[in-house]
Structures are given as structure tokens and as C-alpha cells.
PDB file of N, CA, C, O and CB in Angstrom:
ATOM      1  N   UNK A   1      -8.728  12.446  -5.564  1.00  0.00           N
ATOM      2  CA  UNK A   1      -8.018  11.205  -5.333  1.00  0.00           C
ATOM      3  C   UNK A   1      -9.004  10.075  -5.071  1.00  0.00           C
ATOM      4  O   UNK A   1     -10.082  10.097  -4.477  1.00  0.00           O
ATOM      5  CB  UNK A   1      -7.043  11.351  -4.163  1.00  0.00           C
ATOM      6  N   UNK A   2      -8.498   9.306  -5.535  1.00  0.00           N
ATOM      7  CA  UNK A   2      -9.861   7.667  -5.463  1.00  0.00           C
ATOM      8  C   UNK A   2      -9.299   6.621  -4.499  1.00  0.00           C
ATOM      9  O   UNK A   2      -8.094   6.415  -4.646  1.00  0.00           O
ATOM     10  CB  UNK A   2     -10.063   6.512  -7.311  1.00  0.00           C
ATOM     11  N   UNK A   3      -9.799   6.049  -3.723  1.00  0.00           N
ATOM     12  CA  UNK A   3      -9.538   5.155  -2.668  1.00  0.00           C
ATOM     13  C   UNK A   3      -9.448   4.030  -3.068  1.00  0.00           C
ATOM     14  O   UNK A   3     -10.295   3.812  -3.935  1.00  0.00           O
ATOM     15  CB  UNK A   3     -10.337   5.139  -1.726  1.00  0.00           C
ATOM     16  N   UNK A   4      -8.816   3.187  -2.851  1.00  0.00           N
ATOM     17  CA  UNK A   4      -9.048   1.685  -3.313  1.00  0.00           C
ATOM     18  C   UNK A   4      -8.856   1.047  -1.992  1.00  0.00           C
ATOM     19  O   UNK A   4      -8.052   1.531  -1.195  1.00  0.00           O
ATOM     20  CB  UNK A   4      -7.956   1.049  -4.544  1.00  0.00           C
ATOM     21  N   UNK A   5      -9.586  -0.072  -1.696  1.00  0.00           N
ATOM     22  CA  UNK A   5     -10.299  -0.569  -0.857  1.00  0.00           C
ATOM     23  C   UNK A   5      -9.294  -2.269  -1.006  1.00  0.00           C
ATOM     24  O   UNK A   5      -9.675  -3.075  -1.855  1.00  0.00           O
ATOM     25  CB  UNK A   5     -12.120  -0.361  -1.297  1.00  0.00           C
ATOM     26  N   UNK A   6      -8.072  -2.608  -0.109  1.00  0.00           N
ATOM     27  CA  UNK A   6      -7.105  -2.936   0.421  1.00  0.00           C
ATOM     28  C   UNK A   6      -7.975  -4.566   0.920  1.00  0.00           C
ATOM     29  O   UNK A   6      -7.860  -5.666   0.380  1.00  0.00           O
ATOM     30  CB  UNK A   6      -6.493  -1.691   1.536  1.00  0.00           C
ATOM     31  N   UNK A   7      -8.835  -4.166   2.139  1.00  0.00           N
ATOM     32  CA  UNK A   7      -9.306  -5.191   2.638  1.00  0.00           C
ATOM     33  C   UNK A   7      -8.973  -4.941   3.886  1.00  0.00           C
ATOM     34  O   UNK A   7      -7.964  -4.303   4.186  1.00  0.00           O
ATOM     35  CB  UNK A   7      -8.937  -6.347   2.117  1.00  0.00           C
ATOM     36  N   UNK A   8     -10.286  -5.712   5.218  1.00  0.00           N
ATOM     37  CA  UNK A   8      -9.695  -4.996   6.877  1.00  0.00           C
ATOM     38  C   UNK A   8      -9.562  -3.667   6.862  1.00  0.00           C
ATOM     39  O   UNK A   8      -8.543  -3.025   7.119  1.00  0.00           O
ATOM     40  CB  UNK A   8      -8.141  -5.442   7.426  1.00  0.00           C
ATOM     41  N   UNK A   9     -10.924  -3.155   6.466  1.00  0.00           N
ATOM     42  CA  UNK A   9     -10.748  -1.689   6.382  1.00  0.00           C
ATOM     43  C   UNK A   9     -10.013  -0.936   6.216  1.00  0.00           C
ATOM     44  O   UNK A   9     -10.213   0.215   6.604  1.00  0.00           O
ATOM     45  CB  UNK A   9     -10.939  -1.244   6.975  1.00  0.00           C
ATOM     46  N   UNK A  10      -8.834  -1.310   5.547  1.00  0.00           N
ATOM     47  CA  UNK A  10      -7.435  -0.594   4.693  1.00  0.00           C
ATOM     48  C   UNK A  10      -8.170  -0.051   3.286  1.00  0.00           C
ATOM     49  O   UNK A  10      -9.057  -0.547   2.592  1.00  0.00           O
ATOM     50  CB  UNK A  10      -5.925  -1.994   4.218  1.00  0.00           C
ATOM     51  N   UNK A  11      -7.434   1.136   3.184  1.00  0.00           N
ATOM     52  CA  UNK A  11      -7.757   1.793   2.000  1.00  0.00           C
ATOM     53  C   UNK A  11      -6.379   2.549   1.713  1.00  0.00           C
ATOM     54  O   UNK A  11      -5.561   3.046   2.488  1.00  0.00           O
ATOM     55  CB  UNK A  11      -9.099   2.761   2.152  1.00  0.00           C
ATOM     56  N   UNK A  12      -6.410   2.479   0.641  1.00  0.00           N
ATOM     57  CA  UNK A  12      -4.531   3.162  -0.145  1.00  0.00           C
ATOM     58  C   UNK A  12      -5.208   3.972  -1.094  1.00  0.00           C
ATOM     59  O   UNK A  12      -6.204   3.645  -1.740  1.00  0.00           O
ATOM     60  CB  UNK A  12      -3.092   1.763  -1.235  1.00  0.00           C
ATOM     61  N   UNK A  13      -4.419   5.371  -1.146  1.00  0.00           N
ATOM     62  CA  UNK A  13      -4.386   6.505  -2.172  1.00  0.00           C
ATOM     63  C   UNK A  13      -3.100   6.978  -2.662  1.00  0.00           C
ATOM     64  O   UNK A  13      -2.172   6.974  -1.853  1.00  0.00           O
ATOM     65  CB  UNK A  13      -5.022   7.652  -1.650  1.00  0.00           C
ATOM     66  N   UNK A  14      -2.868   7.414  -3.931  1.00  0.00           N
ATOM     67  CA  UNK A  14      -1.670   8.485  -4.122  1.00  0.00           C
ATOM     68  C   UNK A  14      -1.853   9.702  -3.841  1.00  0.00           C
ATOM     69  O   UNK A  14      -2.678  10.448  -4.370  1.00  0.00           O
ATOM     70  CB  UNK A  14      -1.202   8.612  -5.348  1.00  0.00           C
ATOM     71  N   UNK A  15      -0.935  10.018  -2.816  1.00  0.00           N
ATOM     72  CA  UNK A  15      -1.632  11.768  -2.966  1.00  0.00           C
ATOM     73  C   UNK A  15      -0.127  12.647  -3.766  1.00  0.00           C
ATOM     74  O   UNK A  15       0.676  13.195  -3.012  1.00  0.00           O
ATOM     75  CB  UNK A  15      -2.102  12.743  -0.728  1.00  0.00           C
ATOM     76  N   UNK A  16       0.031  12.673  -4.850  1.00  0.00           N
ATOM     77  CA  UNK A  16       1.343  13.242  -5.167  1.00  0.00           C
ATOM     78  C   UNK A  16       2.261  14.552  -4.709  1.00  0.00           C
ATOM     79  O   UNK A  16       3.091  15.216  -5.330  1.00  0.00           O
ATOM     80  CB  UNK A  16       1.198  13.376  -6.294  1.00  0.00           C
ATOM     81  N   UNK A  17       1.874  14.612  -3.684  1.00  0.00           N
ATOM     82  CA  UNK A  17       2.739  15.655  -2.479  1.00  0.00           C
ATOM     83  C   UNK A  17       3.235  14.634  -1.392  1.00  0.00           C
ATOM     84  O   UNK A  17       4.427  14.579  -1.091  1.00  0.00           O
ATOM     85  CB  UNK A  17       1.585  17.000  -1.567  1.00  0.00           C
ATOM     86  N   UNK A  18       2.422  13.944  -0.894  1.00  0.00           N
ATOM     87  CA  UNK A  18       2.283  13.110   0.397  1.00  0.00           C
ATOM     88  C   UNK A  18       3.597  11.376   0.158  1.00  0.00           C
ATOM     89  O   UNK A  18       4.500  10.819   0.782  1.00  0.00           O
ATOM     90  CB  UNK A  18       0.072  12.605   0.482  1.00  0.00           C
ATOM     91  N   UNK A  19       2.697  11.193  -1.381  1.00  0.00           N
ATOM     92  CA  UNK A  19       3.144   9.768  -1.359  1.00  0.00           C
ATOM     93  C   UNK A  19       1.780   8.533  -1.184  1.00  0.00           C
ATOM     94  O   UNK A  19       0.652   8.850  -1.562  1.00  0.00           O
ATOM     95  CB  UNK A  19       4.264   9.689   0.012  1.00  0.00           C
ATOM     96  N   UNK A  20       1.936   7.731  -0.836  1.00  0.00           N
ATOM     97  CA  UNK A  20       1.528   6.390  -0.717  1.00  0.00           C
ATOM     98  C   UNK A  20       0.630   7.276   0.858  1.00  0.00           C
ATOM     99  O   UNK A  20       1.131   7.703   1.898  1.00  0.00           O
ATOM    100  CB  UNK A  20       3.075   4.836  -0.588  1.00  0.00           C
ATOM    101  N   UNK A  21      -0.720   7.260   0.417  1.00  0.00           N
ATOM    102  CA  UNK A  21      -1.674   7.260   1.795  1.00  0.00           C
ATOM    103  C   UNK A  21      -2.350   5.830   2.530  1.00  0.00           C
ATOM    104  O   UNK A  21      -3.322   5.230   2.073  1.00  0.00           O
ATOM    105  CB  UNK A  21      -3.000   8.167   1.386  1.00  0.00           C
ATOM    106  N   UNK A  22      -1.751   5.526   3.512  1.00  0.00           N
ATOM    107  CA  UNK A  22      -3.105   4.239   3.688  1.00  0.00           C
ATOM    108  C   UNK A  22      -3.955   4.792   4.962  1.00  0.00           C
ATOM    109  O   UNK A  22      -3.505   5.569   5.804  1.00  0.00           O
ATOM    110  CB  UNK A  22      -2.403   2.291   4.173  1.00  0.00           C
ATOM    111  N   UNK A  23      -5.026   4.348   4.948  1.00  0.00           N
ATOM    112  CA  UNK A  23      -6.157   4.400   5.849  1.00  0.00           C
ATOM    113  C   UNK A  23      -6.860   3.299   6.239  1.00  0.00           C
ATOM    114  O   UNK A  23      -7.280   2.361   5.561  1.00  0.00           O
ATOM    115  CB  UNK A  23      -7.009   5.137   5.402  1.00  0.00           C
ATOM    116  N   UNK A  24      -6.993   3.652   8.134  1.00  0.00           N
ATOM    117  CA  UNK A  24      -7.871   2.737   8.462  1.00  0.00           C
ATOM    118  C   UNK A  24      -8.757   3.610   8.499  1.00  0.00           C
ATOM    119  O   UNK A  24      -8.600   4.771   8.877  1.00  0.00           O
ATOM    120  CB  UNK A  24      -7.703   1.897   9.547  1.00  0.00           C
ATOM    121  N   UNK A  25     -10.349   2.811   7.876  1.00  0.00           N
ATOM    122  CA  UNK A  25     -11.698   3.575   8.285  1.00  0.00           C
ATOM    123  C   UNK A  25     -12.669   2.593   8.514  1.00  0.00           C
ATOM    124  O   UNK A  25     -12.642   1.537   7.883  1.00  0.00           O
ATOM    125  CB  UNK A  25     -12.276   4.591   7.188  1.00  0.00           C
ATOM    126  N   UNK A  26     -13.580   2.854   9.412  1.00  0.00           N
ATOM    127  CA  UNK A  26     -14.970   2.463   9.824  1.00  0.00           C
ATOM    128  C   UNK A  26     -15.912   2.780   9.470  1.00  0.00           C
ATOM    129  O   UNK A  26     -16.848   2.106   9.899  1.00  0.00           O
ATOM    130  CB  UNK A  26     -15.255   2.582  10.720  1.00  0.00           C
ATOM    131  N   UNK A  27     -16.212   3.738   8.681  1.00  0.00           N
ATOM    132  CA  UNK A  27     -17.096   4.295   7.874  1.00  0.00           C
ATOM    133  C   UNK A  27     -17.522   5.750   8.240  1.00  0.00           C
ATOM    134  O   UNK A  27     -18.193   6.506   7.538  1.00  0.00           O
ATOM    135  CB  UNK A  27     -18.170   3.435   7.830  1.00  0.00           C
ATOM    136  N   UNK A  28     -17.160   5.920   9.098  1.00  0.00           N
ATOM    137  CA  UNK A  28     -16.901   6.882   9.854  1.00  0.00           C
ATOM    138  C   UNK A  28     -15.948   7.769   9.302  1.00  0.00           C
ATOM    139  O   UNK A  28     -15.809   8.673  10.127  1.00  0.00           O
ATOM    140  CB  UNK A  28     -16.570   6.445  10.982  1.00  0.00           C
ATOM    141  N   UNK A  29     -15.119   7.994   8.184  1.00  0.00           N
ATOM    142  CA  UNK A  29     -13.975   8.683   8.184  1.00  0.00           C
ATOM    143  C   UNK A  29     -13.185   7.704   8.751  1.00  0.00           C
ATOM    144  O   UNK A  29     -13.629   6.759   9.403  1.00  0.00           O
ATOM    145  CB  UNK A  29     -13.980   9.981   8.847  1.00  0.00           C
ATOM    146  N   UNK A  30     -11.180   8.064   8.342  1.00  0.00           N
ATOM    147  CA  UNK A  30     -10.424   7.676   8.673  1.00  0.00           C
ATOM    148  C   UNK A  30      -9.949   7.962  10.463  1.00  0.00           C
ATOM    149  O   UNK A  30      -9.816   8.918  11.227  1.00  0.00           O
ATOM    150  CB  UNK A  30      -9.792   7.998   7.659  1.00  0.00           C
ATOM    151  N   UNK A  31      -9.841   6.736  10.483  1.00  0.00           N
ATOM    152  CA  UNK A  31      -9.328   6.632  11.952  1.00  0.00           C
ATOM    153  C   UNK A  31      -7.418   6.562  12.032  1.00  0.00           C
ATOM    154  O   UNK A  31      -6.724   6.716  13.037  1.00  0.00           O
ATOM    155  CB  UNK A  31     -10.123   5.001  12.647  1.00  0.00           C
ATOM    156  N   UNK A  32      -7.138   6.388  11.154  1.00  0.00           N
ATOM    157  CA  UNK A  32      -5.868   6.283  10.849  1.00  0.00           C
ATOM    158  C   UNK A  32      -5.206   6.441   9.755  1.00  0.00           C
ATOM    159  O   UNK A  32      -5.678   6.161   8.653  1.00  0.00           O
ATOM    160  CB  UNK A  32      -5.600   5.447  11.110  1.00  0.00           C
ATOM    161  N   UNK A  33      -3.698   7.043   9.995  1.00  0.00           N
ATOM    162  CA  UNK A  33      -3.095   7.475   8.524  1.00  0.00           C
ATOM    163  C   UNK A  33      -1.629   7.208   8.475  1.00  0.00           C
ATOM    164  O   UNK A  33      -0.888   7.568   9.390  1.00  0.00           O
ATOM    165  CB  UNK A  33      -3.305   9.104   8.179  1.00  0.00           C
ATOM    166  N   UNK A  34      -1.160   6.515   7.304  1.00  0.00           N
ATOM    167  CA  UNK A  34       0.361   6.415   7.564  1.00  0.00           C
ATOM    168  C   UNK A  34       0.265   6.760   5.766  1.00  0.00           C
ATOM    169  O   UNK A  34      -0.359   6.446   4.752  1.00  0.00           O
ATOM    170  CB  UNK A  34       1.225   4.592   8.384  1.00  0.00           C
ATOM    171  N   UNK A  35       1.172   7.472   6.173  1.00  0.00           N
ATOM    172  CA  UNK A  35       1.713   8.380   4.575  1.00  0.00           C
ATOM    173  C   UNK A  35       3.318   7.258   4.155  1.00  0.00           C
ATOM    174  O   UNK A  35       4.240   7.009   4.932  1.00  0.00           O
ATOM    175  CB  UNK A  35       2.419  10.865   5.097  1.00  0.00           C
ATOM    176  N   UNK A  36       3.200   6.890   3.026  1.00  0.00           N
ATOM    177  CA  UNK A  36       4.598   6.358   2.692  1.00  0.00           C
ATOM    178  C   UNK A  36       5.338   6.849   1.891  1.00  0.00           C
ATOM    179  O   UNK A  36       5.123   6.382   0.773  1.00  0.00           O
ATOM    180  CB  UNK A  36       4.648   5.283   2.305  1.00  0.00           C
ATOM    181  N   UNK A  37       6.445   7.875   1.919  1.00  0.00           N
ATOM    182  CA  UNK A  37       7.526   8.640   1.088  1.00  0.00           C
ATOM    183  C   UNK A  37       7.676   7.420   0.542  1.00  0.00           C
ATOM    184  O   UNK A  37       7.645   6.280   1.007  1.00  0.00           O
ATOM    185  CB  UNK A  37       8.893   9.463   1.747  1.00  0.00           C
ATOM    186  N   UNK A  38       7.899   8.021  -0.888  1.00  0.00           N
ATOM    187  CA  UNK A  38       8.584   7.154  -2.027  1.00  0.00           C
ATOM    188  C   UNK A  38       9.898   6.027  -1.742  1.00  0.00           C
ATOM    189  O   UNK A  38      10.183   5.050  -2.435  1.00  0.00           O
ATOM    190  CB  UNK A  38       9.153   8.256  -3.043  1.00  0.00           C
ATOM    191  N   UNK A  39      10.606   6.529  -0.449  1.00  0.00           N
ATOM    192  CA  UNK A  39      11.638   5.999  -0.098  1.00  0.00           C
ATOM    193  C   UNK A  39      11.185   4.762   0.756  1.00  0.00           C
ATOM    194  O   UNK A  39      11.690   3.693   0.416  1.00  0.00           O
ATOM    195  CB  UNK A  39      12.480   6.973   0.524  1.00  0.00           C
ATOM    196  N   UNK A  40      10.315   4.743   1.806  1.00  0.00           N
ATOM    197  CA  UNK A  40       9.615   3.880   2.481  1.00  0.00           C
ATOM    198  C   UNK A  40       8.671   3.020   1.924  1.00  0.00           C
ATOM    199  O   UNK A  40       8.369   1.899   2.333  1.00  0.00           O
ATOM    200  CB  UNK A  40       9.109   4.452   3.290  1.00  0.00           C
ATOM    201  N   UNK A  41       8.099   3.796   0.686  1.00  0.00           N
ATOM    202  CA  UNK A  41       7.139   2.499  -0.279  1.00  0.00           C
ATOM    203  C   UNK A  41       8.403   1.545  -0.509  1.00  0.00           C
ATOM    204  O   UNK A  41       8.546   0.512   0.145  1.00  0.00           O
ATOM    205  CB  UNK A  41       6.272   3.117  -2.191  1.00  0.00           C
ATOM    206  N   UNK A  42       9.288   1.955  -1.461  1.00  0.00           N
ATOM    207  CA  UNK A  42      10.670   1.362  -1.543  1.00  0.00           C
ATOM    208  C   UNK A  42      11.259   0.264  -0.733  1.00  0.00           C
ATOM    209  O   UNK A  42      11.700  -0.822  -1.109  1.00  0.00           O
ATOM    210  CB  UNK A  42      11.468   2.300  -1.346  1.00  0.00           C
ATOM    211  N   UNK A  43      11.167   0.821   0.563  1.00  0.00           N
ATOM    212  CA  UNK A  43      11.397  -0.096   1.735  1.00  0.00           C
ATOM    213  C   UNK A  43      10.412  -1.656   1.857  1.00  0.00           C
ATOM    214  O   UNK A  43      10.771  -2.830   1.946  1.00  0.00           O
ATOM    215  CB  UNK A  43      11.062   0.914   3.070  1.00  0.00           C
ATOM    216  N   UNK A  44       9.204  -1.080   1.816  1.00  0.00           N
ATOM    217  CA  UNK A  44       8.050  -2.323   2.441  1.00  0.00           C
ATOM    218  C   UNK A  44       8.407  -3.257   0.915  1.00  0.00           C
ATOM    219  O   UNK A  44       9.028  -4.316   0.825  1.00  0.00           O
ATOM    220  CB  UNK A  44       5.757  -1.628   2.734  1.00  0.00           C
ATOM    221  N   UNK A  45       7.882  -2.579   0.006  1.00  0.00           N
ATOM    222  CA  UNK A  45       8.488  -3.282  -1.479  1.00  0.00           C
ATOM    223  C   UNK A  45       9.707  -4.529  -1.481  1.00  0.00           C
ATOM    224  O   UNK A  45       9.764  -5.686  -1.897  1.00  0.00           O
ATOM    225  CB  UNK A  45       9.251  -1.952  -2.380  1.00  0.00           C
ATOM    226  N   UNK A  46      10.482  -3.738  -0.883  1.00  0.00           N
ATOM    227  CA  UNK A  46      12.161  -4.819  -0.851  1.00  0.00           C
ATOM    228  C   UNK A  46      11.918  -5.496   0.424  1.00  0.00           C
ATOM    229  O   UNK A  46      12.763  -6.327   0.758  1.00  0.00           O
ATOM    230  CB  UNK A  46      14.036  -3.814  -0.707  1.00  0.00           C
ATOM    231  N   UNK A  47      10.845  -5.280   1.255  1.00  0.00           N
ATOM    232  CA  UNK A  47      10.673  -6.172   2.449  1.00  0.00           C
ATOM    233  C   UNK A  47       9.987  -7.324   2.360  1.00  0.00           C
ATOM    234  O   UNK A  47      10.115  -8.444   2.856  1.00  0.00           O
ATOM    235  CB  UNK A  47      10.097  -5.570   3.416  1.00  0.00           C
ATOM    236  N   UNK A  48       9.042  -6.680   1.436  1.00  0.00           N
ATOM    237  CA  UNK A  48       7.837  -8.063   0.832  1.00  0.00           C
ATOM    238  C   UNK A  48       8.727  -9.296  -0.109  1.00  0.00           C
ATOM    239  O   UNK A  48       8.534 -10.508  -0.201  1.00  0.00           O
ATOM    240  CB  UNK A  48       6.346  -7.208  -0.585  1.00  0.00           C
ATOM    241  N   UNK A  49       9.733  -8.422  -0.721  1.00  0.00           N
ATOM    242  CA  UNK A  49      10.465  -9.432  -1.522  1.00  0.00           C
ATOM    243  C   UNK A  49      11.241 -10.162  -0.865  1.00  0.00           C
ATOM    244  O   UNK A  49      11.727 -11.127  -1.454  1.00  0.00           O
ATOM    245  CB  UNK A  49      11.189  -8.968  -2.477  1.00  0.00           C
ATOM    246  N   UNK A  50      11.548  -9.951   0.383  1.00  0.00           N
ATOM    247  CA  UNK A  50      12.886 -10.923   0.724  1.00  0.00           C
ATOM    248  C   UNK A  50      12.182 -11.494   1.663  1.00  0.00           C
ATOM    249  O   UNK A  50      12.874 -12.321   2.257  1.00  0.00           O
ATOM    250  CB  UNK A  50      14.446 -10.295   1.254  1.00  0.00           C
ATOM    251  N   UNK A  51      11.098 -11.422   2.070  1.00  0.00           N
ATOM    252  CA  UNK A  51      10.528 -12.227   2.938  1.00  0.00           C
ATOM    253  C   UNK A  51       9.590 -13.467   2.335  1.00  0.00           C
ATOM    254  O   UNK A  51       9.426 -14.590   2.810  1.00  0.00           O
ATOM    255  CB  UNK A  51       9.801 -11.340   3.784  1.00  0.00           C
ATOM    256  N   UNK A  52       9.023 -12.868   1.107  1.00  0.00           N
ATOM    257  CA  UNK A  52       8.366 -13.978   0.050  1.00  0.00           C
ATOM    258  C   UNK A  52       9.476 -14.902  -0.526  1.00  0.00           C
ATOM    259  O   UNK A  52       9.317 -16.097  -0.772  1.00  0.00           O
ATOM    260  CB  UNK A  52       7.589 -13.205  -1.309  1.00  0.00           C
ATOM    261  N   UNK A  53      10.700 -14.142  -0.723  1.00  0.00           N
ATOM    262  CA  UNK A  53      11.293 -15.309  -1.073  1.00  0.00           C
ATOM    263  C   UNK A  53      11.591 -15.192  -2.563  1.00  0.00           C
ATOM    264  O   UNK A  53      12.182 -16.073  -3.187  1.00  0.00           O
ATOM    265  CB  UNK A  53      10.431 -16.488  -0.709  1.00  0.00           C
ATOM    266  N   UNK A  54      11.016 -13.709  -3.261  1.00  0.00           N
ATOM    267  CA  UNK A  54      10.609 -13.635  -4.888  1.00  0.00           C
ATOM    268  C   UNK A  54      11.297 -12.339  -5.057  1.00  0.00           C
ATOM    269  O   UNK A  54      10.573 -11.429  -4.654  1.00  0.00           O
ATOM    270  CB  UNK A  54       8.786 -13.600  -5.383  1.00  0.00           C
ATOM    271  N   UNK A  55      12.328 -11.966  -5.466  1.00  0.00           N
ATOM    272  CA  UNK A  55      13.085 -11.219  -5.855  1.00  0.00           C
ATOM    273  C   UNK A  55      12.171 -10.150  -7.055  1.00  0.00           C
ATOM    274  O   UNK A  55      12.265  -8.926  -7.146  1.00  0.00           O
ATOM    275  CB  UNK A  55      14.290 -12.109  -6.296  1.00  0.00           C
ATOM    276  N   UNK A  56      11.590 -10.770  -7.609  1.00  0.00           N
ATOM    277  CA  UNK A  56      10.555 -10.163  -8.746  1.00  0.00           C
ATOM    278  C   UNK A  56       9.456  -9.656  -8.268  1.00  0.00           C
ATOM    279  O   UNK A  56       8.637  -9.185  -9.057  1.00  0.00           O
ATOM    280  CB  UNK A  56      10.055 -11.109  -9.732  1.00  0.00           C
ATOM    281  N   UNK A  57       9.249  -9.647  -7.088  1.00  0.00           N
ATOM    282  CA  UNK A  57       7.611  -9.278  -6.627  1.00  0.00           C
ATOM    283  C   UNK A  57       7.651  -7.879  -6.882  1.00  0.00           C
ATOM    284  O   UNK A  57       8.667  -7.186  -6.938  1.00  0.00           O
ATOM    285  CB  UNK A  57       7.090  -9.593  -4.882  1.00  0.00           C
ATOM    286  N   UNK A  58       6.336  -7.472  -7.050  1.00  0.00           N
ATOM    287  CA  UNK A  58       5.285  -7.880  -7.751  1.00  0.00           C
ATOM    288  C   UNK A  58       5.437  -8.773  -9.635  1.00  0.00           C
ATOM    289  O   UNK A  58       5.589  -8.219 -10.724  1.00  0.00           O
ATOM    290  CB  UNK A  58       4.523  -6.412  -7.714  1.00  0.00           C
ATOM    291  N   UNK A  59       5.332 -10.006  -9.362  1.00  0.00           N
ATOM    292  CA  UNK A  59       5.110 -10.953 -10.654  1.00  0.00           C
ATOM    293  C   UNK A  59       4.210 -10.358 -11.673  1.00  0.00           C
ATOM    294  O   UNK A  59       3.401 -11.241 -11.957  1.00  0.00           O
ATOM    295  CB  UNK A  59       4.459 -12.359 -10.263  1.00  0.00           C
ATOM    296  N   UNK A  60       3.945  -9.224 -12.400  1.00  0.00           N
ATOM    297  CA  UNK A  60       3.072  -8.564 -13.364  1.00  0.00           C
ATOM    298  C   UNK A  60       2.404  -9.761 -14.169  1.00  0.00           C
ATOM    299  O   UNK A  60       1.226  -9.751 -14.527  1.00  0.00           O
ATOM    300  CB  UNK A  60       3.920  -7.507 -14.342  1.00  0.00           C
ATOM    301  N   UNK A  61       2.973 -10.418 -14.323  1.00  0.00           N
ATOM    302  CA  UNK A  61       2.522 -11.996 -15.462  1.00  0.00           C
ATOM    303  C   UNK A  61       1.476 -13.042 -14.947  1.00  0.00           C
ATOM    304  O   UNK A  61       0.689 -13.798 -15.518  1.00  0.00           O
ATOM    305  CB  UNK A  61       4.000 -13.157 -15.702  1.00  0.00           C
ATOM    306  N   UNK A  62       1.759 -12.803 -13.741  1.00  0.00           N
ATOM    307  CA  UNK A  62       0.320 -13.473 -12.997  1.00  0.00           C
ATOM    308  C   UNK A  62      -0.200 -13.239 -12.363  1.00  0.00           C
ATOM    309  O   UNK A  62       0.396 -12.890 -11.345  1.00  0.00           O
ATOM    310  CB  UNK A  62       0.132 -14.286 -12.516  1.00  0.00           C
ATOM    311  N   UNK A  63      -2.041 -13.181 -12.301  1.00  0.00           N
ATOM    312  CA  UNK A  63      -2.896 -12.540 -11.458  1.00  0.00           C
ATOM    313  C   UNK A  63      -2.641 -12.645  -9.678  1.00  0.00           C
ATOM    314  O   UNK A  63      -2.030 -13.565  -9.133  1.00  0.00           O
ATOM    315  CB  UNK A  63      -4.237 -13.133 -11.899  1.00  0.00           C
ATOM    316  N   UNK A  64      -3.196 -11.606  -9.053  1.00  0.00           N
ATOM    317  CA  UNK A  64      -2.760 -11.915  -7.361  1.00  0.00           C
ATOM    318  C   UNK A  64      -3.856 -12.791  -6.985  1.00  0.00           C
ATOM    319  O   UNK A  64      -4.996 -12.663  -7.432  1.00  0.00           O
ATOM    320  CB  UNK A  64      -2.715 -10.441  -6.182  1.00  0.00           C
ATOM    321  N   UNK A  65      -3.449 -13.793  -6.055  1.00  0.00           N
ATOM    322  CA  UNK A  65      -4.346 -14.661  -5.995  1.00  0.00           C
ATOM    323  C   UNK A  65      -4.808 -13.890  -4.472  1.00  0.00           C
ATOM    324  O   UNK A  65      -5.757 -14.329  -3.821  1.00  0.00           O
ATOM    325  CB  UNK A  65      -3.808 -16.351  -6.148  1.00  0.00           C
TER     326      UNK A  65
END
């Protein structure tokens, strides 16, 4: 699995048993872990949208600024 590097020492993985992994790390290894079931990615997803205001988010058509 490959890490991608979030920003504020956040790092997100798929682990396809788990779901949506994020991590806090210090370099040290992870200091923290919140796993997101498909149902809860779901959740933050429809949370980001109604709080942005953008029913469409994520906008695929234009780069994230």
C-alpha cells in the first residue's frame, strides 16, 4: 500500500479490508489511525459538500487549488 502525503503530517491509504486509512506521523511511525468504512468516507464526502456549498464536490474539471 502507498501513502500519500495529505499535508500536517496526514497521510491517507486504501487498505481494501480496512477502507480509507489516515495517519498522523512524525516520522517516527504512525502516531495515529482512523480507518474510514466506505459508509463514513460517504459521510465526510456529503459533509464537505454541504458545508462548501457545492453539491458536485469533488469538481473533477478543475484542478484543487
Amino acid at each position: 500500500m502507498n501513502k500519500d502525503y495529505l499535508g500536517d503530517s496526514v497521510y491517507v491509504e486504501q487498505d481494501e479490508f480496512r477502507g480509507i486509512v489516515l495517519t498522523t506521523e512524525n516520522g517516527y511511525g504512525p502516531s495515529n489511525t482512523i480507518v474510514l468504512e466506505p459508509q463514513v468516507a460517504k459521510s465526510l464526502v456529503d459533509y464537505i459538500r454541504r458545508i462548501s456549498g457545492n453539491p458536485q464536490w469533488p469538481d473533477m474539471r478543475r484542478p484543487v487549488e
